[in-house]
Steps between C-alpha positions, in 0.01 A plus 500: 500500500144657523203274428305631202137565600183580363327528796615453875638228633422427875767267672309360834569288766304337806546366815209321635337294796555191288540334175113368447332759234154467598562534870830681587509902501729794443728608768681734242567627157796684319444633132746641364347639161729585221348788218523474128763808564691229716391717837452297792167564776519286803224369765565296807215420708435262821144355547351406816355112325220477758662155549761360734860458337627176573794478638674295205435764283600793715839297523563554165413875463539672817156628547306411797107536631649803692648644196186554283272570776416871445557436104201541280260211365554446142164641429598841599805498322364324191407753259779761562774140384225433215535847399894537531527180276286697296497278122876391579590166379623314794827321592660280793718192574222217519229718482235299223531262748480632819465893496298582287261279593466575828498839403211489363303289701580832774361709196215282474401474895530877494250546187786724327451410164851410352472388118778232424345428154750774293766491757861340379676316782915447528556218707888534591541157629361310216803701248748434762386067469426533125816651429700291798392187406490216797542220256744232597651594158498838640674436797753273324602766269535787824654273721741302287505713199421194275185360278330154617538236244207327413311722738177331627632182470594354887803409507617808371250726743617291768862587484473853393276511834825360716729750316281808604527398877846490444532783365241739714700327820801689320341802430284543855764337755534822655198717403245676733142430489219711662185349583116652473596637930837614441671160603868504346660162445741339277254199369644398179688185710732188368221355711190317401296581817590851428417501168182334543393750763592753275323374218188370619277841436194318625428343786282240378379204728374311191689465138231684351515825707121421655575535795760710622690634873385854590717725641485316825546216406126348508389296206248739345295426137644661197201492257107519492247627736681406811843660373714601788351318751661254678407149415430331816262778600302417152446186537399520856229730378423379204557110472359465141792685380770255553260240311465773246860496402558176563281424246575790243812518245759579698809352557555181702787669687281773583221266596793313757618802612139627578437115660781504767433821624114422495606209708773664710283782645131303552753178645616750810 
């Protein structure tokens, strides 16, 4: 199948020194951009971020400080991606969350002027959860090829719930899984520590995903002005802060959770 086009289509992907939009940078960028005659152009380019990858990150994608080194800044490379993505609509798997956002925040720190304001956007991974629903009624009717009765209600909900675990132990028992670093396991368990460690996506301290573990294991903030920063250092430095929440509308698991480690760390 070739995609009808009016105009060109620019498939791109990033990797990156981190997730956070307004901070986070480049580290490089793959467009593969497909012509209203169905002809395909391709750019790859590494950037030197003018910040230190952290380590998580380089985990995940392979590319080290060492790696981009002698790359170019984004602002030298700037207008010659501006002007291959020319008036191309754009396209990417998460990217009107994530890509193109930081994309052109890049554009923006470079003063390349890239015009979003006419530009169409395909965002791959919103058709692939619109059309694959996650509904509980969705994953009754995959897993155990049958429609919930009196759907919503909880009873019902409740055991279709109990048949799906059933039924994925079935289908996973002996299926591969390959993590974000290339870890291979077999995690889909007749075991519920397994399958909670497998299921847990985040690693939440409180309920409410406030605060959360960082990648080594330090209790870090997850929101706000102080978001990434481990906790204990906060409210060493700034004391008003844990009054701040404690007083605010947040949870009062969240306000225990931020009391015993409050207590824990200034107690030693």
């Amino acid at each position: 199948m070739q995609l009808k086009l009016t105009r060109p289509l620019a498939f791109f992907d990033l990797e990156t020194t981190g997730v956070n939009v307004a901070s986070d940078r480049i580290i490089e960028i793959c467009i593969l951009k497909i012509t209203p005659d169905n002809n395909k152009e391709k750019l790859l380019q590494r950037i030197n971020p003018e910040i230190p990858i952290p380590l998580a990150s380089s985990l995940i994608h392979n590319i080290y400080d060492k790696d981009v080194k002698d790359m170019p800044t984004f602002k030298k490379v700037a207008k010659n991606i501006a002007n291959f993505i020319g008036n191309s609509d754009l396209a990417g798997y998460n990217s009107n969350k994530f890509d193109i956002p930081i994309l052109v925040e890049e554009f923006l720190r470079a003063e390349v002027d890239f015009e979003m304001e006419n530009r169409r956007t395909v965002d791959v991974q919103n058709i692939f959860h619109l059309m694959e629903q996650r509904t509980l009624k969705a994953a009754y009717r995959f897993y155990c090829q049958k429609e919930i009765i009196n759907a919503h209600s909880a009873e019902a909900d409740v055991e279709a719930t109990y048949e799906i675990l059933l039924a994925q132990l079935d289908k996973y028992k002996d299926q591969e899984f390959e993590d974000k670093v290339g870890n291979i396991s077999k995690p889909v368990q007749n075991d519920v520590k397994a399958l909670h460690d497998f299921s847990t996506i985040n690693k939440n301290v409180d309920l409410a995903g406030r605060i959360v573990y960082n990648e080594n294991g330090v209790e870090v903030f997850n929101f706000g002005k102080h978001n990434g920063k481990p906790v204990s250092e906060v409210l060493k430095a700034e004391p008003s802060y844990y009054a701040w929440m404690l007083n605010g509308d947040f949870p009062l698991y969240t306000k225990k959770v931020l009391t015993a480690i409050k207590l824990r760390d200034f107690n030693k």
